[in-house]
Phi, psi and omega in degrees: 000123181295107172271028182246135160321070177327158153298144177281167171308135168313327164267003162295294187329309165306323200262338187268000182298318205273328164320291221267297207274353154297348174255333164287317169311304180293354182285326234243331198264326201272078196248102195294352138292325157297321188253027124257009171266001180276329187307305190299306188323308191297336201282346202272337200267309173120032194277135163186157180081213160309346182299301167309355141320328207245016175277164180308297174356274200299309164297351169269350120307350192238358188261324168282329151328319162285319178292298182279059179302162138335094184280185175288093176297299181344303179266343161258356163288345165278321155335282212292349170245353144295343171271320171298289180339295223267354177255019145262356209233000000 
């Protein structure tokens, strides 16, 4: 018995790329030594509440959040099983 796999369609391949693939940047981004010495530095500043808006922590987070948005998961996950759907059919 053969365990190999076709390859999926180049636009499946894409679309879970387009899923998928803002959260693997951020992760490749999200380096956790920093951001606990930035952490520490804010708690040390005495940053808490709205104040912790204004910490490294946070503007360093929220700066790769920005740069790497979110996508609509939704609507490309309704792509992405109209692609499945139709390259089964």
């Amino acid at each position: 018995m053969s365990t190999d796999l076709p390859a999926p369609p180049p636009e499946i391949v894409a679309k879970l790329n387009e899923l998928n693939g803002w959260s693997n940047e951020r992760k490749q981004k999200y380096i956790i030594s920093f951001q606990l010495e930035k952490l520490y530095d804010d708690i040390d500043a005495g940053l808490f509440g709205e104040d912790a808006k204004t910490g490294q922590f946070y503007l360093y987070i929220k700066g790769i959040k920005d740069s790497i948005p979110k996508p609509d998961v939704a609507t490309i996950q309704s792509e992405l099983d109209a692609l499945i759907a139709a390259s089964e059919g």
